[in-house]
N, C-alpha and C positions, 0 to 999 in steps of 0.2 A: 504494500500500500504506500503511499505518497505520503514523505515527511510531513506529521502533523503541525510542526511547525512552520510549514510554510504559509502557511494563511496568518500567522503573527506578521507578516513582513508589514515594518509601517507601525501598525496598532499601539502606538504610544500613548495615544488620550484612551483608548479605551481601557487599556491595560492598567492606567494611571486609577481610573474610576472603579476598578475590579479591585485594585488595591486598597481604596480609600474605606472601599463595601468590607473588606475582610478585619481593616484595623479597626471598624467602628463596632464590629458581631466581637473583637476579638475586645472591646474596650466595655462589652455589656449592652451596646445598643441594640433594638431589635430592626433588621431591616429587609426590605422587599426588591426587588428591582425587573425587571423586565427589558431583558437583550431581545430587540425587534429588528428584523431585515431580512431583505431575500433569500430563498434555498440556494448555499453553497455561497453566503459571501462569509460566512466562518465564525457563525455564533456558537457551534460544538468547540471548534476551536480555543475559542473564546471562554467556554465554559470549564472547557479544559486545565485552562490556566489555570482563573481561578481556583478549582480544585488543588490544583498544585502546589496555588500561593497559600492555600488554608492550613498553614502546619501550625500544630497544636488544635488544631479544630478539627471535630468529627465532621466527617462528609460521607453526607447519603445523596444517590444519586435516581433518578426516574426517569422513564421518557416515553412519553404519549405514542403511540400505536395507531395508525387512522383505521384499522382492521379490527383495533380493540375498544372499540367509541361507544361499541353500544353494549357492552361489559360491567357492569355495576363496579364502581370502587377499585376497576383494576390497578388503574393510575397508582392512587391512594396506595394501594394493601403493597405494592410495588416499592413503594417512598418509605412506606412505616413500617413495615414488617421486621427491618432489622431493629426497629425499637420500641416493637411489642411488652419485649420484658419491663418496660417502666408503664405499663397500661393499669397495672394496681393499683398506684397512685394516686390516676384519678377519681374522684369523685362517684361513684355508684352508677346515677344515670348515664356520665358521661362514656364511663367502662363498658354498659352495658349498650349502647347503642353506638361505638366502634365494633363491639365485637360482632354484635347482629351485622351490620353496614357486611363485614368481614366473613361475616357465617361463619363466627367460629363459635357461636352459641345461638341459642333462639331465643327469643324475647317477642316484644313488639312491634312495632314498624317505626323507626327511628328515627324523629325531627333530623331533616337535611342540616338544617343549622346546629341543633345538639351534634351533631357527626362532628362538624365543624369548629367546633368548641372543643369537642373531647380532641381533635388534631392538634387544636394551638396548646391545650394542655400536653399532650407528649410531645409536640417540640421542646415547651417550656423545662416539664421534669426532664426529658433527657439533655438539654443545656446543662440539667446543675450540676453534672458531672464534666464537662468542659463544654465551650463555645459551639454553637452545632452551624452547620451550613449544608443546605437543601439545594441540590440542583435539578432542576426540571427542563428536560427539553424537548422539543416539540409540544408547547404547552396547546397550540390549537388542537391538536388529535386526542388529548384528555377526553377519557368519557366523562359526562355532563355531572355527573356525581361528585367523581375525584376534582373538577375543576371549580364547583361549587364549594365545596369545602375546603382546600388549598389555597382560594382565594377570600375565602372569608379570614382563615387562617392570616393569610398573608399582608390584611388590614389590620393586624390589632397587635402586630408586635411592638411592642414600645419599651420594655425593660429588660426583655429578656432576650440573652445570648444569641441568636437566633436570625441567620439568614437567609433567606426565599427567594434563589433566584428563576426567574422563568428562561427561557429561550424559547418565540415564538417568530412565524411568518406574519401572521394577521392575528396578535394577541384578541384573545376570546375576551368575554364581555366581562369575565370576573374577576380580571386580574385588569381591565380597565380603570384608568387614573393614578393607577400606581407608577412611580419614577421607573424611566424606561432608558436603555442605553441603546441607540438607533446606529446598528452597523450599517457600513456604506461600502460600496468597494474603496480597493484600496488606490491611489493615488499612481498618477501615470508613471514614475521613475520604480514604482514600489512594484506596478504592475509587470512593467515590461522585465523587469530583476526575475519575479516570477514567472514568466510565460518563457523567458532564455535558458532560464533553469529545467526545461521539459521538452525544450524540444532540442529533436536528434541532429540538425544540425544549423546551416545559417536563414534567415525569410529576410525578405526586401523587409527593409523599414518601413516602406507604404501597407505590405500587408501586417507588419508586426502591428502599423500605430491603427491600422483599419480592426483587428481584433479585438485590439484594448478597448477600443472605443466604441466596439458593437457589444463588448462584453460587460462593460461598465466599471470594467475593473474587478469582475467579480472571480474570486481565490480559485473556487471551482471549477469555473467557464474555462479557466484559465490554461488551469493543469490537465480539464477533464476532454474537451473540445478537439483540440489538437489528436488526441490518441484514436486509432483506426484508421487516419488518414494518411494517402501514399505520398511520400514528399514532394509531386508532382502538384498535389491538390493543393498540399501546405505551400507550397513554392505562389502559386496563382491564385490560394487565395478561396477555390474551390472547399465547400464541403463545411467550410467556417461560415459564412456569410447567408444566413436563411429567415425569411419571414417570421419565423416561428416564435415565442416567447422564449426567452434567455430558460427558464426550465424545463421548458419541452424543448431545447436542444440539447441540455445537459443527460437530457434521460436520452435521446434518440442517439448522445455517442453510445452510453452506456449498454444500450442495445447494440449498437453494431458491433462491442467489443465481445456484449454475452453472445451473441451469431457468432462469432469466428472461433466459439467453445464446441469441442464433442459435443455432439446429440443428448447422450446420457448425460454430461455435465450441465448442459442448459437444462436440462428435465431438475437435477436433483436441486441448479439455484431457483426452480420457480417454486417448486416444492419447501424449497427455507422462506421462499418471501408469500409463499402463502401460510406460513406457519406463524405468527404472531408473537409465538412465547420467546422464541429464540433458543428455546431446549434443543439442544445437539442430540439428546435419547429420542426424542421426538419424533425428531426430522427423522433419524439412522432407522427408525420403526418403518416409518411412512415409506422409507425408500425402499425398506426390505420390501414392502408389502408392492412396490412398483418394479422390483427386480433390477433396480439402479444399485448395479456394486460400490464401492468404498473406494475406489479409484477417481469414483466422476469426480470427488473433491480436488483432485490435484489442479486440473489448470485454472481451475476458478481461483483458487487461493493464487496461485502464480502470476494469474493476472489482475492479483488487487480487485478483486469485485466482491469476494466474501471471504471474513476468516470461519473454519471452524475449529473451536476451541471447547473452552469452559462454556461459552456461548456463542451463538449463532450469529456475527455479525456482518453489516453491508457498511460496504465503505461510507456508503453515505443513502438517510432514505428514499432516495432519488433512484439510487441503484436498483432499490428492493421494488420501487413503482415499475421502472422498466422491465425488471425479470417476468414481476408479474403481467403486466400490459403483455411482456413477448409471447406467453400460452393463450393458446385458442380458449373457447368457451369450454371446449368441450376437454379439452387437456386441465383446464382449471378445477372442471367438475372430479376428473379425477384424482388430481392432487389434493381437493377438498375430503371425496371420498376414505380416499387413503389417509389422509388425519383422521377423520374423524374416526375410521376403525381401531385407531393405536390411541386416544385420548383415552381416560378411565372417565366413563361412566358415572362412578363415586366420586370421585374427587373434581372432577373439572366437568362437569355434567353443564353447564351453560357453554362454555367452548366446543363441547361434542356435538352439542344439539345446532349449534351456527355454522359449526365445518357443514354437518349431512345437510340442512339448508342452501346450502352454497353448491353442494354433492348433487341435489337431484333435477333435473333438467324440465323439472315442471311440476304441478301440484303433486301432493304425498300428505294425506292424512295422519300418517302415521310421523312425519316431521311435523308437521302441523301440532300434531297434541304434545308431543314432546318440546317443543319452543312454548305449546300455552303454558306445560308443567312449567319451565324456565320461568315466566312472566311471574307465576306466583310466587317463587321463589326469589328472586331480585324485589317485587313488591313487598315482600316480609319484611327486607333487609335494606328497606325505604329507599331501591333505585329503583325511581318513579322512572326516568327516563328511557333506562334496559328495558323495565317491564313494558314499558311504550312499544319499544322499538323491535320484541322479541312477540308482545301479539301483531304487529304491523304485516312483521314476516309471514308467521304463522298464519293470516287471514291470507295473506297473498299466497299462501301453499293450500288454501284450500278451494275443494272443485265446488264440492255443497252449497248450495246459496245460499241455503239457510244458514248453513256453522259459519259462510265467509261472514254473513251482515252481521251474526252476531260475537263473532270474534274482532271486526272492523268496530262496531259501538263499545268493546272494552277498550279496545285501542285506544280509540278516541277520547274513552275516559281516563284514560292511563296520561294520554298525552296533557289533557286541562290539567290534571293535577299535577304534572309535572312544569306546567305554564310553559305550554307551548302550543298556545291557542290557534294559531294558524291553523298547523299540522294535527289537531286536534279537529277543527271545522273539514278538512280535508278528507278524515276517516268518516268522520261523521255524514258525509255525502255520499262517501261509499255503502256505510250502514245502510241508508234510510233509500238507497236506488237498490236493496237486497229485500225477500221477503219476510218483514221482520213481524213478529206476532204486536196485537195490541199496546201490551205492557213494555216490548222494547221497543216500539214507534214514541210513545209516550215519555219515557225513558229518554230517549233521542230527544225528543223536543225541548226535556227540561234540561240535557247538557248543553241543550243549544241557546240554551236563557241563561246557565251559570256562564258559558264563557262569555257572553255580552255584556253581564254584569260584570265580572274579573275584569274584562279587556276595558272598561269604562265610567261603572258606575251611571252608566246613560240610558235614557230615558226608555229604550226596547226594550229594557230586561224586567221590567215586572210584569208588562202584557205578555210576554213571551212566555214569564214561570204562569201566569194566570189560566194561561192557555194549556200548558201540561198540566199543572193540577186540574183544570175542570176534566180532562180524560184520564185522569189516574184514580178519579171519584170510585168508579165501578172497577176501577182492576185491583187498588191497593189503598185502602182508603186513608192508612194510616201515611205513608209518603205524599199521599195528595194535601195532608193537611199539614205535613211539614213544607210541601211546598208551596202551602198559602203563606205559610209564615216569613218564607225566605223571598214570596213576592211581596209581602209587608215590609220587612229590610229592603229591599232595594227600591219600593216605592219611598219608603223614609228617605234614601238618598236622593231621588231625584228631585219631589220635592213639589214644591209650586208648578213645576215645568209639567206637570201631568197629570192628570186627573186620577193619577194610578190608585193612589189609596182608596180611594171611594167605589173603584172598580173592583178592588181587589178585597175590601171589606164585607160589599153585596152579595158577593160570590163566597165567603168563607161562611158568611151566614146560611146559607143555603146549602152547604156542603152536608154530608154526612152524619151524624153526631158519633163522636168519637166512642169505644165499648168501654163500660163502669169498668172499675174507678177509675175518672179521666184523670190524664197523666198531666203533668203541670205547664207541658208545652199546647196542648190541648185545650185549659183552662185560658190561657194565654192568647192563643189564637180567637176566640169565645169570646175574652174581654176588648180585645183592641177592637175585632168585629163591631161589638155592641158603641163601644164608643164612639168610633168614628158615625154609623148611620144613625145613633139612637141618642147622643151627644152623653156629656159628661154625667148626669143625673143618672142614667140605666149605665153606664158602661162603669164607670168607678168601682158600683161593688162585687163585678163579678173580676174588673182586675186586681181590686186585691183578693179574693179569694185566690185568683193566678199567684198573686206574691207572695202569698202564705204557703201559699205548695210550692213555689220554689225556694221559699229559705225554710221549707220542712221536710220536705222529701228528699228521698236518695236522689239524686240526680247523674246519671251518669255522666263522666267526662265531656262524651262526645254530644251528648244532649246540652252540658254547661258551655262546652264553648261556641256550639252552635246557637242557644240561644240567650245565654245571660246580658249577650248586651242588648236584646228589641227588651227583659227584661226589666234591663235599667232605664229603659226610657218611659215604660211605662211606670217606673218607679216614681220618676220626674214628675212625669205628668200629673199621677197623682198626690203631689207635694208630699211624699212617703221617705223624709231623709232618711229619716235607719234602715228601711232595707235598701236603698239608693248606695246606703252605707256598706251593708253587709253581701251583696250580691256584685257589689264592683269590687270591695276586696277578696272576697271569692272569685269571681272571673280573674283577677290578675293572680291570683295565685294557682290555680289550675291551668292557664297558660304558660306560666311560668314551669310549674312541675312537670308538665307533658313537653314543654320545652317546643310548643304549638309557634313559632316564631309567627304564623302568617296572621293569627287571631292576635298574636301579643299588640299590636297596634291599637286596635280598636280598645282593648283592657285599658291599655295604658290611657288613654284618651279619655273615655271614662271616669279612672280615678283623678285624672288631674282635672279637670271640669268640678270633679267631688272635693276635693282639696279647693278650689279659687272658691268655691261658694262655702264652705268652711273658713274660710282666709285663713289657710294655711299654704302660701303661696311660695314659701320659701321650700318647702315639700311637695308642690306641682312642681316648680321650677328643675329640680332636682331631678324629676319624671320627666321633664320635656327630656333631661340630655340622655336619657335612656330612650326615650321614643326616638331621639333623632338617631343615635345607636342602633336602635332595631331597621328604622328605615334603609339606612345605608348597607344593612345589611340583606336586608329582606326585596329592599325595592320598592317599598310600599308608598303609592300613590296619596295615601290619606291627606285629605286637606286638615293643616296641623287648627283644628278647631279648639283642642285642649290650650295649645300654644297663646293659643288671640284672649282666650278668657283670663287666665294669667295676668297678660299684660296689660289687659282691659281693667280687671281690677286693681293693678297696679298705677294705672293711669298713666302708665308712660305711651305717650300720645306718637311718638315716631313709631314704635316700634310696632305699638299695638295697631297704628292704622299699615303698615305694612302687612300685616298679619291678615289684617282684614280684607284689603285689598288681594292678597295671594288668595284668596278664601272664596272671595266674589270673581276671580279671574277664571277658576274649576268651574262654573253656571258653563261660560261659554267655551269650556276648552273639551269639558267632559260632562255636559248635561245633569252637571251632580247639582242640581238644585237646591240642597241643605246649606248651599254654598251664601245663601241670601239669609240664611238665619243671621251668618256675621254681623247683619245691619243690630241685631242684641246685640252684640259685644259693642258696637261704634254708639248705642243707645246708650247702653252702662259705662262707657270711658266718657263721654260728653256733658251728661250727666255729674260725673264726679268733679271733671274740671270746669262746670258749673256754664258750661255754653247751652243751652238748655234750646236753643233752638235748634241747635243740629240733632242731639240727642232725641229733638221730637221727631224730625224730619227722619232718625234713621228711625227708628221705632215705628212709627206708624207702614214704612216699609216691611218691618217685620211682622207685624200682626194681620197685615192682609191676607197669609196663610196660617192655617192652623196646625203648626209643626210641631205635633204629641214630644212633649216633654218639653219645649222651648216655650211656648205661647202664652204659658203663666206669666213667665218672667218677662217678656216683650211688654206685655198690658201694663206690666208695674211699672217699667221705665216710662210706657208712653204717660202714663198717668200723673207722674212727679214732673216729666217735661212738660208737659201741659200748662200745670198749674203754675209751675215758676215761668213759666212762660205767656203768665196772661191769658192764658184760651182754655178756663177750666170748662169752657162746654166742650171741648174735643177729649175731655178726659170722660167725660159720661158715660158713654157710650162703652167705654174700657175698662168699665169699674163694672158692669152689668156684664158682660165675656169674662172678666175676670171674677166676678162671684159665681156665677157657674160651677168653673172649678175647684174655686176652692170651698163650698159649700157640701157638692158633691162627698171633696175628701175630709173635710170633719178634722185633718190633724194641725197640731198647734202650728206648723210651716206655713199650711196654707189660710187656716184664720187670723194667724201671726200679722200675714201681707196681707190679706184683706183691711183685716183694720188700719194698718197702714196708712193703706190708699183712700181708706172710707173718710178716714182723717182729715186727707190733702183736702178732700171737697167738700168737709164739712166746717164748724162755726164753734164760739163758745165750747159750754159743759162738753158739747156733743165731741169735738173735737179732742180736746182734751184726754175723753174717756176713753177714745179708738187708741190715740200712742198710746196711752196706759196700757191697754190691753196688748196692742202689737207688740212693747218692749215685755211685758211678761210673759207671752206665750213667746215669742221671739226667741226670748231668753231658755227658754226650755229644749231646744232644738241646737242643730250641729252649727245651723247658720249662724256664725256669730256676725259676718257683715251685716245680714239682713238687720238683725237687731242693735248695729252700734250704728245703721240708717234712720232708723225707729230714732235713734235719740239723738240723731241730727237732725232730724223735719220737727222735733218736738221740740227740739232749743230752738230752730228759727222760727216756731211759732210763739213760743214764750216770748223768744225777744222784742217778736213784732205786738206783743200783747204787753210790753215793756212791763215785763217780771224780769229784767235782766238777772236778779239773784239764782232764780228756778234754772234760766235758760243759762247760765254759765256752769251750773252742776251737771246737768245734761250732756252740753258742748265738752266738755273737761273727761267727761267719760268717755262718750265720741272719740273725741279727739286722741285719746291714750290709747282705746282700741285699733282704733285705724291706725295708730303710730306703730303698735306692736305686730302687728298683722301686715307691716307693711304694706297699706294699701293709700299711695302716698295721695292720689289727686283728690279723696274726700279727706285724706285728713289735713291737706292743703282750704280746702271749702271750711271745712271743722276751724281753722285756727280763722279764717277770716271774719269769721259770725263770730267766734271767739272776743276779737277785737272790736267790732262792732258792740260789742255788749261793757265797754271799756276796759274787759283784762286786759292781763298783758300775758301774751303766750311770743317764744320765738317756735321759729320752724325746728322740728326733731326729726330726725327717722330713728327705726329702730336698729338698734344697733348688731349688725347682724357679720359673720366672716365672711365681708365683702370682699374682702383678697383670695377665697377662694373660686375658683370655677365652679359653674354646676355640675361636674360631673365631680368636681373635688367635693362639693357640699355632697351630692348625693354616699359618694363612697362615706365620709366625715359619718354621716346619719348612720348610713348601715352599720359601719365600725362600734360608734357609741351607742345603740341598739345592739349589740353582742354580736352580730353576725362575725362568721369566722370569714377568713382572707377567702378561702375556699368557696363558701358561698355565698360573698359578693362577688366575685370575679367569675360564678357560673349564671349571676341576677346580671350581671354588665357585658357580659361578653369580652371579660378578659380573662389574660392570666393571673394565676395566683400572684406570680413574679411580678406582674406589674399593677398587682391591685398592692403591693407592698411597697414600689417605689412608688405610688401616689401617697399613701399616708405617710413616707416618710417627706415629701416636699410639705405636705400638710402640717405634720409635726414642729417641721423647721418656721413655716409662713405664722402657725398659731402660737409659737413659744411652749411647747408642750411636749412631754417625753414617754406619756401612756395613754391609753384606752379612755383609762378615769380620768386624766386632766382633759384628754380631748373631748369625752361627756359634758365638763365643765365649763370647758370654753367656748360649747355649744348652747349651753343652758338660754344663752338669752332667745333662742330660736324657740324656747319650751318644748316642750316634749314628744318625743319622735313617734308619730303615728305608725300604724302596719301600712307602711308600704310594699 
């Protein structure tokens, strides 16, 4: 083979930047990179180095397969296998869903991102024995699995020892954004050094500089181009110079060199590059079985095209394309054949079942079941992707129309839940053009509403589920009413923009009734029914009887994370704070345990909404940098609706109308019409900073629809804007939709804010008696903003009734809650009426470890809440090793040198809820 050092010629900067990557893994830094450029201009090369410069560092190496893409985890178990032995160490969950991913035990079907997690934890532990460095090449041909979790991996090293380089052609989407080092050919004196060095004797200067300069300089074109050609061609230039792409003419030498091989010898190289593993026993089996003797290895090896050794290598994968390209269809089918009879069954049973696929020259029921068996087996071991791509096959191996559409409608489901919606709509046309019974026509229909919702949260997707449940009534009654539910959620998202909820409520009510004792998703679908067509008065007590069977019954997993959060909104709706309470921190903590990455958004979102109307907003804040964690890992679309209320109750006016704005920009980009509830958040920030006309102006925006869980809280802003705005007849009307519900729900939340409001528009005694009422019942509830609001509209009515003594006890309360709860623009409002009443107050905030980041306060909180390093860094998505170097910058920032001082020097934040 061709000195591997000759593609170095030149590479000074990049050699400089490989060094820089090893002294920084080798100083403790954790880092990523990605070597990107054309086939053959010398990133193995390149990788090469590295590896060499890494002394004192372990080095594990991997390299992507384009033959082994539809493989669950091959990649992966490739990369980690040699450091299994530290899999103990981690965490439980995390042990247990590598080993599943791995099939080296059974369990459950393994969150892609816990897989992910449990990786960056065996980089970390095997670091702590020396510095580790990972090299991956060919990162594009990763199957979808290993690349998902190598790249999540490869996001979150920050303290620990720990190197990740990639080498790709067209870096894949998961290792996108991460620092990349962009190889180029090498430079024309550096070129032509190279191209003199290989060939047999002298070329005109015109052809030499005609080469370089077709070849771009590139290391392989270089060396590889020239060879097969008769110094006649090389002399004139013939044979170099062709239309083609620089690597279809690097594979077309490669060819002419494998032609000018024995017959036998070119059978036995197509035979290694149809083999994937690279197993030398393998191949030596397969050939037995093709009656290719031991000899054919010699001129291959002689002419640099493959060694075989320990492993079965090609000089370059370019090589192994062309070998294989040189067999016929029908020579390939048997080269496939012949593996697949020498793979073991036991042991490598997904690789045996893809050879005989490749083996038989057209449909074969009996490959057919054998790739379904595969499918369920990668689906165990949560590669949604293999399981896609092995019913894909499997339906194209089948002759039956029946077994094809309904092996095509798993596919397709294999593929949505793998989020590959396209190719998921693709199978699905296939399904639905085969003869599929009733229940799988319907079936189809409702995959064909979840990926509309996935792909957008837009407005098709709840007539589309409304349309599969009305035909799943008579086939399966209980999925039809789960799928009224789930066109309920996506009607919730859309929003104003459709009439969907009122379509999709009519129709649940009519639906079937569910068989005694109904189940509390059941109950659920029954109360939202009733409210939306029957209003608040009929619908209220049959959802809480739904809320009472969801915080008392067993609820299964897959039932809580499917429905806990339309749960929480009906929680909302019906001013019901403790279970609002108790059903959001249950959903984020079964999210969390199941390690559901795709649910964890909406959880998170949730409790932090629960947190700002609590004013505990230094503990939303703390959740936003874990949501924005989750996003970046997940990809998750969500409009950060958690984020806007936050800052909305914070009053910080830039950031919060930015929020808002990203919020209302989702209406027209993705039909997500929840996107116009924002106009509450810009109602409650307008409000506080006391501009009361804008405040009206978004509010009456917001109440034009009746958005279950939101629509209380819209009427209360528009009502207070109103009134401080001169126009208590436009609050009228809003106090009569706003008793409605809360009359309905009876609890102290919702007659708390009624009285409130009744307040603003009422006089005298009467006035009087409503704040009294609203700050006592107020005061009994989780909302504490609500009721330090109570006793801000009640000191500006004192003062204006010039009882300044009353209204400065009031304000003085006000003012100190708002202070502590950091909710600065009313307690900005609070100290002005303050002064008005002649105190003297200066401005305060509260004093909070403002020099921390929110992902520093978050960790701070879980630390001084007892959690161990361990299980914060499996809540955050880091490592142990770097949830350690954040508390010690913490330690250092707060002046504190334990657990219990840093408790303390939290204190004035008060007391750390279950997050």
């Amino acid at each position: 083979m061709p000195d591997p050092a000759a593609g170095l010629t030149g590479r000074l900067s990049e050699r400089a930047v490989l060094d820089r990557f090893v002294a920084d893994v080798r100083a403790g830094q954790g880092r990523a990179l990605v070597v990107r450029g054309e086939p053959g201009v010398g990133k193995t090369v390149l990788l090469d180095y590295l590896a060499g410069r890494a002394s004192g560092c372990r080095v594990v190496r991997a390299a992507g397969v384009q033959s082994e893409m539809e493989l669950a985890f091959a990649g992966l178990h490739q990369l980690c296998a040699p450091m299994l032995d530290h899999a103990e160490s981690l965490p439980d969950p995390q042990r247990e869903a590598l080993t599943t991913a791995f099939g080296l035990s059974a369990g459950p079907v393994p969150d892609r991102f816990l897989v992910g997690l449990a990786v960056l934890g065996l980089l970390s532990e095997t670091a702590g024995e020396r510095p580790l460095v990972c090299v991956v090449d060919d990162q594009q041909w990763l199957d979808q699995a290993s690349a998902q979790a190598l790249g999540f991996a490869a996001r979150r090293l920050a303290a620990d020892p720990v190197g990740l380089v990639f080498a790709a052609r067209v870096p894949g989407k998961d290792v996108a954004g991460l620092p990349e080092l962009v190889v180029e050919g090498l430079a024309e004196d550096d070129a032509r050094e190279l191209l003199e060095s290989v060939l047999p004797g002298p070329l005109d200067a015109r052809v030499r500089d005609r080469v370089i300069a077709e070849t771009h300089g590139n290391p392989l074109a270089l060396l590889e181009l020239p060879r097969g050609l008769t110094p006649m061609q090389l002399t004139g230039g013939f044979g170099v110079s062709s239309a083609g792409s620089l690597d279809g003419r690097i594979e077309e030498s490669f060819t002419r060199q494998l032609e000018g091989l024995p017959a036998q010898t070119q059978r036995l190289v197509q035979l290694a590059a149809a083999d994937p593993t690279g197993d030398p026993v393998l191949v030596w089996r397969g050939a037995g079985r093709l009656a290719i003797g031991a000899g054919a290895a010699g001129p291959a090896v002689e002419a640099g095209l493959v060694e075989f050794g320990a492993r079965v290598r090609f000089r370059h994968p370019l090589a192994r394309s062309a070998a294989y390209r040189s067999a016929s269809v029908q020579t390939r089918q048997e080269l496939h054949g012949a593996l697949a009879e020498v793979t073991d069954p036991a042991v490598d049973p997904e690789r045996r079942a893809w050879h005989r696929a490749q083996a038989v020259p057209g449909p074969d029921e009996g490959v057919a079941a054998e790739l379904e068996q595969c499918a369920g087996r990668a689906q165990r071991r949560g590669g949604l992707a293999a399981a896609a791509a092995f019913l894909e096959l499997s339906a194209g191996l089948t002759l039956d129309p029946a077994r094809r559409a309904e092996r095509a409608l798993a596919a397709a489901q294999a593929k949505h839940q793998a989020g590959a919606l396209d190719a998921a709509l693709g199978l699905l046309a296939m399904a639905q053009a085969g003869p599929l019974d009733e229940l799988q026509r319907a079936r189809g229909d409702l995959l064909r509403a979840q990926i509309a919702f996935a792909s957008s949260h837009g407005r098709d997707a709840p007539q589309l589920m409304l349309s599969a449940a009305k035909q799943l009534e008579a086939l399966d009654a209980r999925l039809a009413r789960e799928t009224y539910l789930e066109a309920f959620t996506a009607a919730l998202f859309v929003g104003r923009l459709s009439p969907a909820v009122g379509d999709v409520a009519r129709a649940a009510r009519a639906a079937p009734a569910p068989p005694a004792p109904a189940r509390a998703p059941d109950l659920l679908l029954d109360g939202l029914a009733l409210l939306v067509t029957e209003g608040y008065a009929a619908g209220t007590p049959a959802l809480n009887r739904a809320l009472l069977a969801f915080r008392g019954q067993e609820i299964s997993a897959e039932e809580g994370l499917s429905w806990l959060w339309l749960a929480e909104r009906a929680a909302m709706a019906v001013w019901d704070d403790d279970t609002w309470h108790v059903l959001a921190s249950r959903h984020l903590k079964l999210a969390r345990d199941a390690g559901a990455l795709s649910e964890l958004p909406l959880a998170l979102r949730s409790r932090i909404l629960l947190h700002a109307h609590a004013g505990e907003l230094e503990e939303g804040a703390a959740l936003i940098a874990e949501a924005q964690a989750v996003a970046s890992v997940t990809g998750s679309q969500l409009a950060p609706y958690g984020a806007t209320g936050v800052a909305a109750w914070r009053g910080r006016e830039a950031e919060a109308t930015e929020l808002i704005q990203a919020n209302l920009d989702s209406v027209t980009t993705r039909g997500e019409g929840r996107g116009v509830t924002s106009q509450y958040s810009a109602a409650l920030l307008y409000n506080g900073l006391g501009r009361y006309d804008k405040a009206l102006a978004a509010a009456e925006v917001a109440c034009e629809y009746d958005d279950i869980g939101v629509l209380g809280w819209s009427l209360t802003e528009l009502i207070e804007a109103a009134v401080h705005s001169g126009q208590p007849e436009r609050a009228s009307g809003a106090l009569q939709r706003l008793s409605e519900t809360t009359r309905a729900s009876g609890t102290d939340w919702a007659l708390g804010t009624e009285a409130r409001s009744r307040a603003l528009l009422s006089g005298g005694e009467t006035a009087e008696n409503y704040y009294r009422e609203a700050i006592e019942r107020l005061g009994r509830t989780r909302m504490r903003p609500a009721m330090a609001r109570a006793r801000l509209l009640y000191g500006e009515w004192l003062r204006r009734q010039n009882r300044r003594r009353d209204a400065r006890a009031e304000l003085r309360t006000a003012h100190d809650l708002f202070t502590t709860m950091g909710i600065e623009a009313f307690a900005e409002r609070t100290r002005r009426e303050l002064l008005a009443t002649g105190d003297t107050v200066r401005k305060r905030t509260v004093e909070t470890a403002s020099e921390l980041t929110d992902q520093e306060a978050h960790i701070a909180r879980l630390a001084a809440d007892g959690r161990t390093n361990v299980e914060i860094g499996a809540q955050l998505f880091l490592s142990t090793r770097t949830v350690e170097w954040h508390l010690s910058k913490m330690y250092a920032k707060l002046g504190v040198s334990s657990r219990r001082e840093l408790r303390q020097a939290l204190a004035s934040l008060g007391p750390v809820p279950p997050i």
